[in-house]
C-alpha positions, -999 to 999 in steps of 0.1 A, spaced: -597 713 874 -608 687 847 -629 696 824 -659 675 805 -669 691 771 -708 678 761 -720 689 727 -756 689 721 -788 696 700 -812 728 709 -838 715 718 -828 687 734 -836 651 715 -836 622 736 -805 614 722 -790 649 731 -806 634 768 -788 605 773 -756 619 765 -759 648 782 -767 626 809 -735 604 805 -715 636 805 -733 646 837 -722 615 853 -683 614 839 -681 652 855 -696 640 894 -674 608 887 -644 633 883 -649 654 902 -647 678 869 -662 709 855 -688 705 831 -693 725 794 -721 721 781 -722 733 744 -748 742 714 -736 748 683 -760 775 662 -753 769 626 -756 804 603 -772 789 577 -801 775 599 -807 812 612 -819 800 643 -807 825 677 -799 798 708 -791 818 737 -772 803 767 -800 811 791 -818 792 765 -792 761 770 -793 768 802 -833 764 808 -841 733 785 -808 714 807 -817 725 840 -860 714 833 -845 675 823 -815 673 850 -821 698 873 -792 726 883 -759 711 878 -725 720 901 -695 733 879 -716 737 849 -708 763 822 -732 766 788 -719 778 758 -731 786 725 -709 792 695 -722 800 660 -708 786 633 -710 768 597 -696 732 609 -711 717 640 -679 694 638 -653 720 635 -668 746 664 -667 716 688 -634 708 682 -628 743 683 -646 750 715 -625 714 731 -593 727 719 -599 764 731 -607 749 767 -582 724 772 -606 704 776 -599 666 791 -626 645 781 -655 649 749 -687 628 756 -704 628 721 -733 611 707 -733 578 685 -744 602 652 -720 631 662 -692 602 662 -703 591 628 -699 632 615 -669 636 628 -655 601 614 -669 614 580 -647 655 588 -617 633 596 -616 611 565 -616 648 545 -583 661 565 -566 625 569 -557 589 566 -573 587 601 -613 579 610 -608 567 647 -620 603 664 -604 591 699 -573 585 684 -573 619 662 -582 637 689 -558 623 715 -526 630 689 -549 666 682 -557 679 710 -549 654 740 -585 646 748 -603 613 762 -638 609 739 -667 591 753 -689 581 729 -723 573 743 -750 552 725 -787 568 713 -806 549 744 -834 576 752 -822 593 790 -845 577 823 
């Protein structure tokens, strides 16, 4: 089955909204499973739980077919969400305008290469939506 990876903010900012809400859309459209993942960062000290993820997602869209939450911990929002794509195999990224711009910035430390969709398609053989900050319906 195809797989949608959505990164997002806890709790969710209207930006986190609208591309949640694109993600939501690429998954029906595709008939594709749907991740949708937090990243807990350990020197924020702040405990997300997926039931947590779960709740705040489900109160602005409502319950959503094939979806999975996941949060991982770690010191890079940038690096545990390529982690978490490349752990699931996963076929399409929708990201935020401002996560783009982080991960431009991560790429320009580790190569030549800024453009994420082309990193990531040589990387890890992944489509990446990026979806602009207009605030979700």
């Amino acid at each position: 089955m195809t797989l949608v990876v959505v990164p997002v903010r806890y709790p969710l900012t209207k930006h986190s909204k609208r591309t949640l809400e694109r993600a939501i859309e690429v998954a029906r459209e595709r008939d594709a499973a749907l991740t949708v993942l937090h990243v807990d960062l350990y020197q924020n000290g702040k405990k997300v739980t997926r039931i947590d993820l779960k709740e705040a997602v489900e109160s602005a869209f409502g319950r959503i077919e094939n979806a999975r939450y996941v949060v991982r911990t770690g010191f890079l929002v940038e690096e545990s969400i390529l982690d978490e794509v490349a752990a699931e195999d996963a076929d399409a990224v929708v990201i935020g305008t401002k996560q783009a711009s982080r991960l431009r910035r991560l790429f320009r430390r580790f190569t030549n290469n800024p453009d994420i969709d082309d990193y990531l398609r040589e990387h890890l053989d992944c489509e990446v939506i990026t979806v602009e900050g207009a605030p979700a319906k």
